[in-house]
Biopython code that builds the backbone (N, CA, C, O; Angstrom):
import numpy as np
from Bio.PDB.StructureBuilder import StructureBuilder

atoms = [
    (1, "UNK", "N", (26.152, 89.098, 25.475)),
    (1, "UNK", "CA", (25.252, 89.239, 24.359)),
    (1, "UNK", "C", (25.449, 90.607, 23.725)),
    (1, "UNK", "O", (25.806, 91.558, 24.421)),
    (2, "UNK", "N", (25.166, 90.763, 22.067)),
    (2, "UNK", "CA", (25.635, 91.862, 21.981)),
    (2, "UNK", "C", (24.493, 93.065, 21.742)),
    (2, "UNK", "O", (23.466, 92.782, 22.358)),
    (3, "UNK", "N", (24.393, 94.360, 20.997)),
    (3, "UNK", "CA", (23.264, 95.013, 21.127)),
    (3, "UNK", "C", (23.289, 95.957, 20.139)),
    (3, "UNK", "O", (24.402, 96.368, 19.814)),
    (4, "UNK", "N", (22.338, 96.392, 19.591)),
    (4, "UNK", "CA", (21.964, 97.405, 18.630)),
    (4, "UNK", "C", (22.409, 98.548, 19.043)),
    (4, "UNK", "O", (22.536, 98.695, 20.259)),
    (5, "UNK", "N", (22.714, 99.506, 18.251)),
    (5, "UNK", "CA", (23.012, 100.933, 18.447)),
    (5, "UNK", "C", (22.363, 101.666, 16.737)),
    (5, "UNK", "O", (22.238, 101.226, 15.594)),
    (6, "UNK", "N", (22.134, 102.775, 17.332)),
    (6, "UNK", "CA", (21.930, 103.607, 16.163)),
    (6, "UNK", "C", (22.964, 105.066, 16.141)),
    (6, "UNK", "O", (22.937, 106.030, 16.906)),
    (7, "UNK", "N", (23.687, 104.846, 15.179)),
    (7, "UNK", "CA", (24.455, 106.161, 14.758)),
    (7, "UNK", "C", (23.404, 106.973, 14.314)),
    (7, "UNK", "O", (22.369, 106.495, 13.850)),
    (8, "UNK", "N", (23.635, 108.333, 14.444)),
    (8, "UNK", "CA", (22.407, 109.486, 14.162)),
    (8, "UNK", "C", (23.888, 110.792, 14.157)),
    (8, "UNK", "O", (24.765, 110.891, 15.015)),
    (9, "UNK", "N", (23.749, 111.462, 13.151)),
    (9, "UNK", "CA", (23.528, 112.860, 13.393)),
    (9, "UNK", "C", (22.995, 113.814, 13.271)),
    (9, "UNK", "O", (21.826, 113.634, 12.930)),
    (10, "UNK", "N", (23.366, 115.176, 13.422)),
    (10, "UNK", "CA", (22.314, 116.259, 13.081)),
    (10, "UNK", "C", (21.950, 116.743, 11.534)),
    (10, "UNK", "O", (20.963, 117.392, 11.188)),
    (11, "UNK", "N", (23.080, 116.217, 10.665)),
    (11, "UNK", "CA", (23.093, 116.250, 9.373)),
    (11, "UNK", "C", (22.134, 115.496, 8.581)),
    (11, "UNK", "O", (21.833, 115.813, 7.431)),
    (12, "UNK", "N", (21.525, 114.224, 9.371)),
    (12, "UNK", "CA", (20.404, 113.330, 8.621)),
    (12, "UNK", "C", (21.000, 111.794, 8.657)),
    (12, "UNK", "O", (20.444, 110.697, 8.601)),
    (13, "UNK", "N", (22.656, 112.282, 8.798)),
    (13, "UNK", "CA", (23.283, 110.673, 8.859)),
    (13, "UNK", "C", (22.461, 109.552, 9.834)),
    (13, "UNK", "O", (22.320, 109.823, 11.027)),
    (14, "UNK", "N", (21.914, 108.257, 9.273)),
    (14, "UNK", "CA", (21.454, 107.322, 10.436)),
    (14, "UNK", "C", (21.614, 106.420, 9.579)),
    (14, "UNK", "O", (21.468, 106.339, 8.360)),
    (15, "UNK", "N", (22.190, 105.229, 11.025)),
    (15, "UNK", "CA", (22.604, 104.066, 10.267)),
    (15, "UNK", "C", (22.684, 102.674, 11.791)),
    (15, "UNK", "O", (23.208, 102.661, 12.904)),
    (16, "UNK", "N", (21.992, 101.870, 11.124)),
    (16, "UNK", "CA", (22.224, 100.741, 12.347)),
    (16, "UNK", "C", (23.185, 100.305, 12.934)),
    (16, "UNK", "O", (23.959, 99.988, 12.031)),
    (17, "UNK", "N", (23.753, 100.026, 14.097)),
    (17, "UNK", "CA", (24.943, 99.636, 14.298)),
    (17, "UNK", "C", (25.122, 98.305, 14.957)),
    (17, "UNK", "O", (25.462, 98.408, 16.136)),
    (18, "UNK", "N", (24.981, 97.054, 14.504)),
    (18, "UNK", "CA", (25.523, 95.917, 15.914)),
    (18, "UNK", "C", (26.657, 95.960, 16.575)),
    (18, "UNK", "O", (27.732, 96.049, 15.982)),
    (19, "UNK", "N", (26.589, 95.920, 17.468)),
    (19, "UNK", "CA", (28.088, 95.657, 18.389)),
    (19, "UNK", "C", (28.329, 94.036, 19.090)),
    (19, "UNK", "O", (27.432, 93.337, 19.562)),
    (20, "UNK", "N", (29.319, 93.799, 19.032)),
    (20, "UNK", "CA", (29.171, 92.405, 19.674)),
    (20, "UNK", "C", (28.901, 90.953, 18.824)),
    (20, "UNK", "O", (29.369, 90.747, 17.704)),
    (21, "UNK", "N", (28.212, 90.169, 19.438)),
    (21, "UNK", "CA", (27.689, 89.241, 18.717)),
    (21, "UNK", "C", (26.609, 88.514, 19.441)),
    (21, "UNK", "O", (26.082, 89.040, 20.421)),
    (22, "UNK", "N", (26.209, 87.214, 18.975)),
    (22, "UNK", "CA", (25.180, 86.427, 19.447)),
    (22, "UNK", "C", (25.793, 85.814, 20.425)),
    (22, "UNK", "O", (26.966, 86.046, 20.717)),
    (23, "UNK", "N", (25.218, 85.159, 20.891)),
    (23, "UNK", "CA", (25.674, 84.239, 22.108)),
    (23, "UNK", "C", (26.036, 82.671, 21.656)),
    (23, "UNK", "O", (26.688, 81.978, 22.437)),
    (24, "UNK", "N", (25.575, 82.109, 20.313)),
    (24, "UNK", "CA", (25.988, 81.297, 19.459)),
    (24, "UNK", "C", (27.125, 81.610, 18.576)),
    (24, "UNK", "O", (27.672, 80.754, 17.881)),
    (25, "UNK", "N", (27.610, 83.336, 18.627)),
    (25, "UNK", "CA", (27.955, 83.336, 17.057)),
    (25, "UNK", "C", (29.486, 84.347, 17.303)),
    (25, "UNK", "O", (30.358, 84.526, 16.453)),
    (26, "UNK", "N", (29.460, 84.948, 18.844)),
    (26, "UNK", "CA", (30.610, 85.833, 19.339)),
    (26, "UNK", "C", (31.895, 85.120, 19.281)),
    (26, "UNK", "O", (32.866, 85.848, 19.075)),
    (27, "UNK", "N", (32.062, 84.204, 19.378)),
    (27, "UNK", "CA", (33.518, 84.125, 18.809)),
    (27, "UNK", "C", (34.192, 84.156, 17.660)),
    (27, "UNK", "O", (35.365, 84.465, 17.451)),
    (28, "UNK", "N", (32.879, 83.616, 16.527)),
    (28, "UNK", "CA", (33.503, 84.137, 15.112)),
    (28, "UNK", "C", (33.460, 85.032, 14.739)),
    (28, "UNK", "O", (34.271, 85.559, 13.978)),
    (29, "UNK", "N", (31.980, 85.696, 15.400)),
    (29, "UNK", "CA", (31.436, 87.270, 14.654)),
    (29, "UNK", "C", (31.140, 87.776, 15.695)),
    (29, "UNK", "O", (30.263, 87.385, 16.465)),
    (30, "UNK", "N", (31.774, 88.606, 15.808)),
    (30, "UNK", "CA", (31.661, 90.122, 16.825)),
    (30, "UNK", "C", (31.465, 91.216, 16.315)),
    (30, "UNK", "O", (32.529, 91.234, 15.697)),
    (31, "UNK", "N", (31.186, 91.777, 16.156)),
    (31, "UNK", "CA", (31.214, 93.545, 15.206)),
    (31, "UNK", "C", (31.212, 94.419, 16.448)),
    (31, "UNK", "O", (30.880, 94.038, 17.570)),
    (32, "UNK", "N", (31.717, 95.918, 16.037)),
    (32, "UNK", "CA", (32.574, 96.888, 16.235)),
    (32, "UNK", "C", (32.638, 98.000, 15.385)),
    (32, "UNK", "O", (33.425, 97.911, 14.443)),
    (33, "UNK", "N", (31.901, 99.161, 15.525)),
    (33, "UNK", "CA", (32.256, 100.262, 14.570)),
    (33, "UNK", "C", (33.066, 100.895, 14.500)),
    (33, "UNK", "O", (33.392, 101.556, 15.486)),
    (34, "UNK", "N", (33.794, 100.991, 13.252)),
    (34, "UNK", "CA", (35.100, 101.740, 12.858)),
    (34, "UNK", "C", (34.578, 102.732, 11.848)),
    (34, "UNK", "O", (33.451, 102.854, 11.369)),
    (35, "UNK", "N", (36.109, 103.661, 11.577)),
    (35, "UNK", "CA", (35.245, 104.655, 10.360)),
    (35, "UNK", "C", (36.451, 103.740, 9.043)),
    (35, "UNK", "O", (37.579, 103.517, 9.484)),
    (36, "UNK", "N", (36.259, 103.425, 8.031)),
    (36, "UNK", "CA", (36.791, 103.573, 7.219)),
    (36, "UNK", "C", (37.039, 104.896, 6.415)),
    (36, "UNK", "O", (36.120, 105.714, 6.375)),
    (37, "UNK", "N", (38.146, 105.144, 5.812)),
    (37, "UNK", "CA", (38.498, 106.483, 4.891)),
    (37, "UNK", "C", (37.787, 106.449, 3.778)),
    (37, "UNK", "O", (37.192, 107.422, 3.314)),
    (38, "UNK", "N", (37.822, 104.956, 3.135)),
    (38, "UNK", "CA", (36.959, 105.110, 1.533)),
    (38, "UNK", "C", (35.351, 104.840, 1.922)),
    (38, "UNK", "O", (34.536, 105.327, 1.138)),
    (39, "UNK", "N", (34.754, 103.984, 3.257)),
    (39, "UNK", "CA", (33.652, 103.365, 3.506)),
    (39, "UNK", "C", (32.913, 104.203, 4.231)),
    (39, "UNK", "O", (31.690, 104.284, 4.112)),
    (40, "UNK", "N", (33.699, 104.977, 5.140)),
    (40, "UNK", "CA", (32.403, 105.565, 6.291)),
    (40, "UNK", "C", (31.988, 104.556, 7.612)),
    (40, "UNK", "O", (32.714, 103.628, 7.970)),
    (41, "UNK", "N", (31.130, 104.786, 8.048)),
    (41, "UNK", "CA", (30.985, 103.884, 9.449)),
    (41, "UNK", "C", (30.890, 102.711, 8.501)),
    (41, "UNK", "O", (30.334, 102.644, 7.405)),
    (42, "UNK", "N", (31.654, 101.682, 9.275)),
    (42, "UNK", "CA", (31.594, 99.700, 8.746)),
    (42, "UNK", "C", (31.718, 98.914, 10.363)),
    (42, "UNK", "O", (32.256, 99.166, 11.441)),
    (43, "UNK", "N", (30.954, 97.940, 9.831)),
    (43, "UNK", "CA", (30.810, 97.106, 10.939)),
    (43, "UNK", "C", (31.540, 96.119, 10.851)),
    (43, "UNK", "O", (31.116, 95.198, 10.152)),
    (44, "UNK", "N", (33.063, 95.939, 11.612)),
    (44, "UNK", "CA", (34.450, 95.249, 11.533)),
    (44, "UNK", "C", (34.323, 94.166, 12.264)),
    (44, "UNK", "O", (34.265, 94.437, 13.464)),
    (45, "UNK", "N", (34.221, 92.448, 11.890)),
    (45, "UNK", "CA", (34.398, 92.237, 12.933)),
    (45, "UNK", "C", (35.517, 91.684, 13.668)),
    (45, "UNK", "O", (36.345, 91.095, 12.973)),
    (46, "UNK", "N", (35.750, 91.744, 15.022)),
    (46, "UNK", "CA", (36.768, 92.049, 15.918)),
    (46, "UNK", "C", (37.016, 91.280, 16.362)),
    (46, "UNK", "O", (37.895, 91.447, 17.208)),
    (47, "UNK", "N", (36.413, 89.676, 16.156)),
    (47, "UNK", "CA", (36.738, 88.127, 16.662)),
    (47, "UNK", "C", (37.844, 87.617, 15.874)),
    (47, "UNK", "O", (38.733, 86.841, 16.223)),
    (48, "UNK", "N", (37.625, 88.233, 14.645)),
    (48, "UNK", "CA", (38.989, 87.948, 13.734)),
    (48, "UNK", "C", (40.518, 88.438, 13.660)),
    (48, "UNK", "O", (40.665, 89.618, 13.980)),
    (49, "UNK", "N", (41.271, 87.988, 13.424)),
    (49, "UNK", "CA", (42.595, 88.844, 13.777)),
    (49, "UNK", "C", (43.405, 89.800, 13.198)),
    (49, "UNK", "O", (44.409, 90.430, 13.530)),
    (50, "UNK", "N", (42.454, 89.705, 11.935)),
    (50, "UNK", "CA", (42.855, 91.083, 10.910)),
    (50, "UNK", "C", (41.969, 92.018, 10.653)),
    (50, "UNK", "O", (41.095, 91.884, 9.797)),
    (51, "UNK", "N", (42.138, 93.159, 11.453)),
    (51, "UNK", "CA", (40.999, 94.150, 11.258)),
    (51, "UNK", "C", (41.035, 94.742, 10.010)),
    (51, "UNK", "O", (42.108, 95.131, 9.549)),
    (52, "UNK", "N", (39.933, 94.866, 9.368)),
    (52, "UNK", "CA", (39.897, 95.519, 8.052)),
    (52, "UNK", "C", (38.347, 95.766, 7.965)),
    (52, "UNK", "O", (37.380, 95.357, 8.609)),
    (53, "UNK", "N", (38.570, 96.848, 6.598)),
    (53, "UNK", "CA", (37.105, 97.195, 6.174)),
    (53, "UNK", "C", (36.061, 95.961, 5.376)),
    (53, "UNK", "O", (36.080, 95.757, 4.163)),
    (54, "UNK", "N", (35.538, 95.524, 5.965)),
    (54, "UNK", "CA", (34.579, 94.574, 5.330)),
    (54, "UNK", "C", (34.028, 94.762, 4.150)),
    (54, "UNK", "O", (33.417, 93.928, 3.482)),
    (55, "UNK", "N", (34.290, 96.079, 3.848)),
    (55, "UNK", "CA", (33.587, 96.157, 2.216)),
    (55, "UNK", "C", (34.537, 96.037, 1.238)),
    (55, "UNK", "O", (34.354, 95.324, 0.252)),
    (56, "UNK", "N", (35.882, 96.890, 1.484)),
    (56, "UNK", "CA", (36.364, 97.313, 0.445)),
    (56, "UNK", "C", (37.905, 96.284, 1.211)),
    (56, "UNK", "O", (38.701, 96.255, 0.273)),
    (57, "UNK", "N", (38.302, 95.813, 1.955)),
    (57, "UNK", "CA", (39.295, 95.113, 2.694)),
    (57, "UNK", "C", (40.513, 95.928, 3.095)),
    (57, "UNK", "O", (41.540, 95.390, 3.507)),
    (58, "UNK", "N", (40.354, 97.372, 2.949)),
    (58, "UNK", "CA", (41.461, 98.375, 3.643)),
    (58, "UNK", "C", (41.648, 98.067, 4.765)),
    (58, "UNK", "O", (40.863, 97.405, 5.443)),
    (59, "UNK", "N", (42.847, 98.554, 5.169)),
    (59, "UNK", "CA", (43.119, 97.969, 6.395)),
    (59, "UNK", "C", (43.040, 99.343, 7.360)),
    (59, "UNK", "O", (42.968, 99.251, 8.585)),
    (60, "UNK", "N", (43.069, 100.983, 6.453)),
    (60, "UNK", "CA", (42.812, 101.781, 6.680)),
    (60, "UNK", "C", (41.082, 102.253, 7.434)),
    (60, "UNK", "O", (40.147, 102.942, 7.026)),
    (61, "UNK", "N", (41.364, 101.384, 8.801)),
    (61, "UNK", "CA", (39.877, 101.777, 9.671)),
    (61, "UNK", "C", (40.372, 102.254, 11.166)),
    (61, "UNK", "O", (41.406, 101.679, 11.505)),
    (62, "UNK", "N", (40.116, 102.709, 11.638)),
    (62, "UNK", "CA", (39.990, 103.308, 13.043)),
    (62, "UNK", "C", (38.463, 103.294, 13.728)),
    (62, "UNK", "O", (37.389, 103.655, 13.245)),
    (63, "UNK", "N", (38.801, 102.710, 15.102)),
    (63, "UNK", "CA", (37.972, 102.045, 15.909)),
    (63, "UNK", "C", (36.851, 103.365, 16.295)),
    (63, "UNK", "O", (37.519, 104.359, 16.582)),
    (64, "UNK", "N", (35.850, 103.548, 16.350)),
    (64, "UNK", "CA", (35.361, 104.534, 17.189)),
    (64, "UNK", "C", (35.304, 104.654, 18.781)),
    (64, "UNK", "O", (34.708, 103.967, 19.610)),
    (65, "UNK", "N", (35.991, 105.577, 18.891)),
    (65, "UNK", "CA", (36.181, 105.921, 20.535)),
    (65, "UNK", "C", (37.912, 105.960, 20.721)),
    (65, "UNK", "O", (38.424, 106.351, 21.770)),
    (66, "UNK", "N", (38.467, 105.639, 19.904)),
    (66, "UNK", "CA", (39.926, 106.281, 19.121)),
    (66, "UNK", "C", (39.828, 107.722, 19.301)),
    (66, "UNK", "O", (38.914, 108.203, 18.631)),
    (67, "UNK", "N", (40.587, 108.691, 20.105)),
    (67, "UNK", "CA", (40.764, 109.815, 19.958)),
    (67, "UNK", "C", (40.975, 110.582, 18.574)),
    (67, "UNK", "O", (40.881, 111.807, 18.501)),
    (68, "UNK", "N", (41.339, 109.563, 17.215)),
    (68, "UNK", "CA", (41.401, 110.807, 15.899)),
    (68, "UNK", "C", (40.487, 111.054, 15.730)),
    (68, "UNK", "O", (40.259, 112.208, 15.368)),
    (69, "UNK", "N", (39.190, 109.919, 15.927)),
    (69, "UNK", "CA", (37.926, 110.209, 15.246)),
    (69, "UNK", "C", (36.847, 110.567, 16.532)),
    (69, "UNK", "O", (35.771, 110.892, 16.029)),
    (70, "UNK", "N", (36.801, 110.604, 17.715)),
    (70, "UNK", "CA", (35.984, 110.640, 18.968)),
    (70, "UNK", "C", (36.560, 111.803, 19.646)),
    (70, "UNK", "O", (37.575, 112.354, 19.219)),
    (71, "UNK", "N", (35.966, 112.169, 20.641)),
    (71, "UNK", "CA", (36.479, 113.232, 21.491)),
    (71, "UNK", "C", (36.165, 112.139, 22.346)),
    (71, "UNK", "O", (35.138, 111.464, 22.272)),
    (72, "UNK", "N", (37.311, 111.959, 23.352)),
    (72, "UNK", "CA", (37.442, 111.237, 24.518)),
    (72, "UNK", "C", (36.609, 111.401, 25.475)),
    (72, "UNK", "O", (36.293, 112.432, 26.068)),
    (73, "UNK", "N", (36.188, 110.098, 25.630)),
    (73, "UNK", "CA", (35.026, 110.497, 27.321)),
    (73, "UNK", "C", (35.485, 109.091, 28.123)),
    (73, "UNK", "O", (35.687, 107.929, 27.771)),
    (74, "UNK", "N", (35.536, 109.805, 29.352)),
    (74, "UNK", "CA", (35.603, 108.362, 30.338)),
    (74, "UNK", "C", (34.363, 108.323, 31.066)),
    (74, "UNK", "O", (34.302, 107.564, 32.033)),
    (75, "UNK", "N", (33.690, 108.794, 30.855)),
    (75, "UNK", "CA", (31.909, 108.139, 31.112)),
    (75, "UNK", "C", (31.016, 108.125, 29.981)),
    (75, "UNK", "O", (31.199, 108.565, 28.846)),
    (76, "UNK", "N", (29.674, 107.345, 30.657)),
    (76, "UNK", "CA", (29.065, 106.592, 29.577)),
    (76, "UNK", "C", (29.243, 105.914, 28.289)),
    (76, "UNK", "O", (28.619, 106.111, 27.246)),
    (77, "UNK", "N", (30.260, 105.024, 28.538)),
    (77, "UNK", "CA", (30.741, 104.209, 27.637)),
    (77, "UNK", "C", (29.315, 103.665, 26.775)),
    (77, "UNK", "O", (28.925, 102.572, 27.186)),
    (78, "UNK", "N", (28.730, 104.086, 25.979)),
    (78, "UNK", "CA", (27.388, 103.217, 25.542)),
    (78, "UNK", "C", (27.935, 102.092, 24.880)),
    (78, "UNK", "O", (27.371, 101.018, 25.088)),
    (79, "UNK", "N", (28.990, 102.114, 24.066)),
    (79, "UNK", "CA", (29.341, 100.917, 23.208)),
    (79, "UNK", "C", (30.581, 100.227, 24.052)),
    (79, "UNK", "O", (31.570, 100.802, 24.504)),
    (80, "UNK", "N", (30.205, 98.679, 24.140)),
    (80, "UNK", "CA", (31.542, 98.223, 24.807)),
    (80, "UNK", "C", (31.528, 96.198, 24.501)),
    (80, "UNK", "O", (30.688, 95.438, 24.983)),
    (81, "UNK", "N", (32.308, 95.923, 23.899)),
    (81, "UNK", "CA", (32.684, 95.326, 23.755)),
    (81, "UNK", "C", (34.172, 94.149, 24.139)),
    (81, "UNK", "O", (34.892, 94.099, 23.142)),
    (82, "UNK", "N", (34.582, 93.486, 25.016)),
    (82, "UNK", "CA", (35.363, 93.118, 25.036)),
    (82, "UNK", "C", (36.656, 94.192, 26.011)),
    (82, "UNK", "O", (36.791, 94.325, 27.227)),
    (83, "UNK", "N", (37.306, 94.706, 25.040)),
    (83, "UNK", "CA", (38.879, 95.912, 25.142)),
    (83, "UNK", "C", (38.269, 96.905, 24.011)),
    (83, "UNK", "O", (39.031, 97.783, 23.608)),
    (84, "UNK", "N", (36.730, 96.832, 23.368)),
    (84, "UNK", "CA", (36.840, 97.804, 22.701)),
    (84, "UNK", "C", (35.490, 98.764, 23.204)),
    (84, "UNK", "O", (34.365, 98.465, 23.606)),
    (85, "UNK", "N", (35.978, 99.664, 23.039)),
    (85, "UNK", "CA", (34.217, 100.508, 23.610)),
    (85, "UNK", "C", (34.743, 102.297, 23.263)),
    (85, "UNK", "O", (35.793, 102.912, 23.079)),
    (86, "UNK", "N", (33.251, 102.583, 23.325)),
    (86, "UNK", "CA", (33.548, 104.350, 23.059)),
    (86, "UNK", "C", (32.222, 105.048, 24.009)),
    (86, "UNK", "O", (31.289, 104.381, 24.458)),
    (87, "UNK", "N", (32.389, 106.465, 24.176)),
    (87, "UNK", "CA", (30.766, 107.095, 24.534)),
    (87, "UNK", "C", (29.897, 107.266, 23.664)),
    (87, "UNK", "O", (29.836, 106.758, 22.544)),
    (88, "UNK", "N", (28.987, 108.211, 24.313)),
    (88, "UNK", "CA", (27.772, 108.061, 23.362)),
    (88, "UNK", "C", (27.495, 108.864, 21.712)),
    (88, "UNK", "O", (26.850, 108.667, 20.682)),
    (89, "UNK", "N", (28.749, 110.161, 22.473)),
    (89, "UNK", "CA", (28.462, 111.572, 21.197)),
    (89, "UNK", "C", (30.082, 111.879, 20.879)),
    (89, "UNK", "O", (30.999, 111.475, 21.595)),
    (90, "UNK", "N", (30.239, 112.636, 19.721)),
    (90, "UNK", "CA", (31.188, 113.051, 19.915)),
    (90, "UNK", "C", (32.291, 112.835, 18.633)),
    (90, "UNK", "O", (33.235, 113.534, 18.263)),
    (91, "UNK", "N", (31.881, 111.882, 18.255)),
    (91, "UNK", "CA", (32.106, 110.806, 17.060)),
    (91, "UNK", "C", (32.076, 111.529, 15.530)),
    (91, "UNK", "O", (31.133, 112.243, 15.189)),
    (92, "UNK", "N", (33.321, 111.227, 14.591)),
    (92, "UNK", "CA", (33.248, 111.721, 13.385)),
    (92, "UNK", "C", (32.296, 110.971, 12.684)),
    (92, "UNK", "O", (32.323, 109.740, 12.684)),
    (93, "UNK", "N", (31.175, 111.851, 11.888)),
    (93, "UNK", "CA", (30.168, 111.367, 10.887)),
    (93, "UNK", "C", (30.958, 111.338, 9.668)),
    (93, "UNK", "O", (31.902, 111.999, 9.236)),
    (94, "UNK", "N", (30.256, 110.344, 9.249)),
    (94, "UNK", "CA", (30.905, 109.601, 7.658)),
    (94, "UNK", "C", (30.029, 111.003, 6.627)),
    (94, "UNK", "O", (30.318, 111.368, 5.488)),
    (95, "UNK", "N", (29.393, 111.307, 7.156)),
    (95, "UNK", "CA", (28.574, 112.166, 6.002)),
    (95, "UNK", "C", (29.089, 113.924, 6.329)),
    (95, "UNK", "O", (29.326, 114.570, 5.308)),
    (96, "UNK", "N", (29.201, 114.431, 7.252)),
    (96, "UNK", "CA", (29.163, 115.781, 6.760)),
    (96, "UNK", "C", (30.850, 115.627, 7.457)),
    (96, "UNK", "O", (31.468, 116.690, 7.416)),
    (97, "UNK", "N", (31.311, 114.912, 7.825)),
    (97, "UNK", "CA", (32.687, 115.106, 8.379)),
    (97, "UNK", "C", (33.016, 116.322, 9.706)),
    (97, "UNK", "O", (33.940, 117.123, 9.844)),
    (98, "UNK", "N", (31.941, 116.052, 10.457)),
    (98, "UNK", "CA", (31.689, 116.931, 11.730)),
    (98, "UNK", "C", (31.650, 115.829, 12.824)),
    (98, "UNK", "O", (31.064, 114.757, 12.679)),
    (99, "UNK", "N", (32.498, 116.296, 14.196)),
    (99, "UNK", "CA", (32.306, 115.285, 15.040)),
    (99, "UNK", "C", (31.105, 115.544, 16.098)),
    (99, "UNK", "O", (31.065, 115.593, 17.328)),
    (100, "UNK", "N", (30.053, 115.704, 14.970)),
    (100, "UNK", "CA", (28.683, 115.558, 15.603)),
    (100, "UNK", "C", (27.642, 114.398, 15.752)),
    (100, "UNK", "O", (26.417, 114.517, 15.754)),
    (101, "UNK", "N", (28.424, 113.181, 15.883)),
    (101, "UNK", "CA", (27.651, 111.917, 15.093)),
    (101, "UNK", "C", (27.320, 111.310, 16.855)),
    (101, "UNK", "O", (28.269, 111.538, 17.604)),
    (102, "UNK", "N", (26.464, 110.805, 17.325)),
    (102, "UNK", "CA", (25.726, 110.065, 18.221)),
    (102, "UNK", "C", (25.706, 108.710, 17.968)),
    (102, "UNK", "O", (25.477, 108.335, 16.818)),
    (103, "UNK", "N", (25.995, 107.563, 19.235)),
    (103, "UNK", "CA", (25.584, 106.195, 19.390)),
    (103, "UNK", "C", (24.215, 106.333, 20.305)),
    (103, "UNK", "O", (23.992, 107.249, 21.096)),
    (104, "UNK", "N", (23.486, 105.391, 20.063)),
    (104, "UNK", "CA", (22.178, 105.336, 21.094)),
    (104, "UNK", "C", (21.853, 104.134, 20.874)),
    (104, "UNK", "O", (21.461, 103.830, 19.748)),
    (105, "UNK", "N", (21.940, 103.148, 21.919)),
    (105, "UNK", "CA", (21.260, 101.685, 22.153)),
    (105, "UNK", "C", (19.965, 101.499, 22.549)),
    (105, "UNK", "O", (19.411, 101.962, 23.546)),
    (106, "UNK", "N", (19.496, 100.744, 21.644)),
    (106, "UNK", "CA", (17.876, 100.916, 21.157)),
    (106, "UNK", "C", (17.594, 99.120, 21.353)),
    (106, "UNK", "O", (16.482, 98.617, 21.513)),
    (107, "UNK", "N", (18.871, 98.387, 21.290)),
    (107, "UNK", "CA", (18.014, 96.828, 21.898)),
    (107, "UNK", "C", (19.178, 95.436, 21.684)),
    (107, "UNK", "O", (20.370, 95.621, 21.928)),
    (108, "UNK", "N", (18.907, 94.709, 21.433)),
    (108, "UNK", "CA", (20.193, 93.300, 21.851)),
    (108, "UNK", "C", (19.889, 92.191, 21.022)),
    (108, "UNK", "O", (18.805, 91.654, 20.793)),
    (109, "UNK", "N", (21.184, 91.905, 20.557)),
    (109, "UNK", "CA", (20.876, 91.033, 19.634)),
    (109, "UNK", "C", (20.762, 89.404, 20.244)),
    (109, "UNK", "O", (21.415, 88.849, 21.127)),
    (110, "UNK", "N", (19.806, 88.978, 19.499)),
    (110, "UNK", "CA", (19.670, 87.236, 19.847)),
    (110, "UNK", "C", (20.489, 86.276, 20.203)),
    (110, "UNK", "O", (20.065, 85.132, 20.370)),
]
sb = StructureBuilder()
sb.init_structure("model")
sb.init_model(0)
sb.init_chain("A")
sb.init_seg("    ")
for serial, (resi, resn, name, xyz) in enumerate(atoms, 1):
    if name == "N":
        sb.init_residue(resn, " ", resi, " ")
    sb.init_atom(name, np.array(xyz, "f"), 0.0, 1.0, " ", f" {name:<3s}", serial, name[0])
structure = sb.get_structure()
């Protein structure tokens, strides 16, 4: 089942995050936060076989918990999905472009 997260940083950035999917709905729709270059955090989903930005359809996204955009942690994976997952802090913010951006799981989706 999959679960809510909230991106937060110290800059004011906050933004909902699903990860995963439903338990009816995970094989078509999974989501996964990536950063897009033109979008900022987008919620990709990862059941499909062409990853891209859901808004704008770049193909230019990187996964969070990707070392360009994360500082590597091998504990507390908060986000995990499948083969994809990251920690909790550490993370490039779409808004001030500081890798001060936070995940925090706050509840699970239906």
């Amino acid at each position: 089942m999959g679960q809510l997260t909230k991106a937060k940083c110290l800059c004011g950035f906050n933004q909902e995050v699903p990860v995963g999917g439903s338990m009816s709905t995970y094989r078509e729709n999974a989501t996964f936060p990536f950063y897009c270059s033109d979008c900022g955090l987008v919620d990709v989903n990862i059941a499909k076989s062409k990853i891209i930005c859901p808004a704008c359809k770049s193909n230019d996204v990187t996964q969070y918990g990707d070392p360009k955009i994360s500082i590597p942690t091998e504990h507390n994976k908060v986000l995990e999905w499948n083969s994809y997952h990251c920690g909790s802090k550490g993370h490039l913010c779409p808004k001030c472009k500081k890798q001060t951006m936070v995940f925090d799981w706050y509840g699970s989706l239906d």
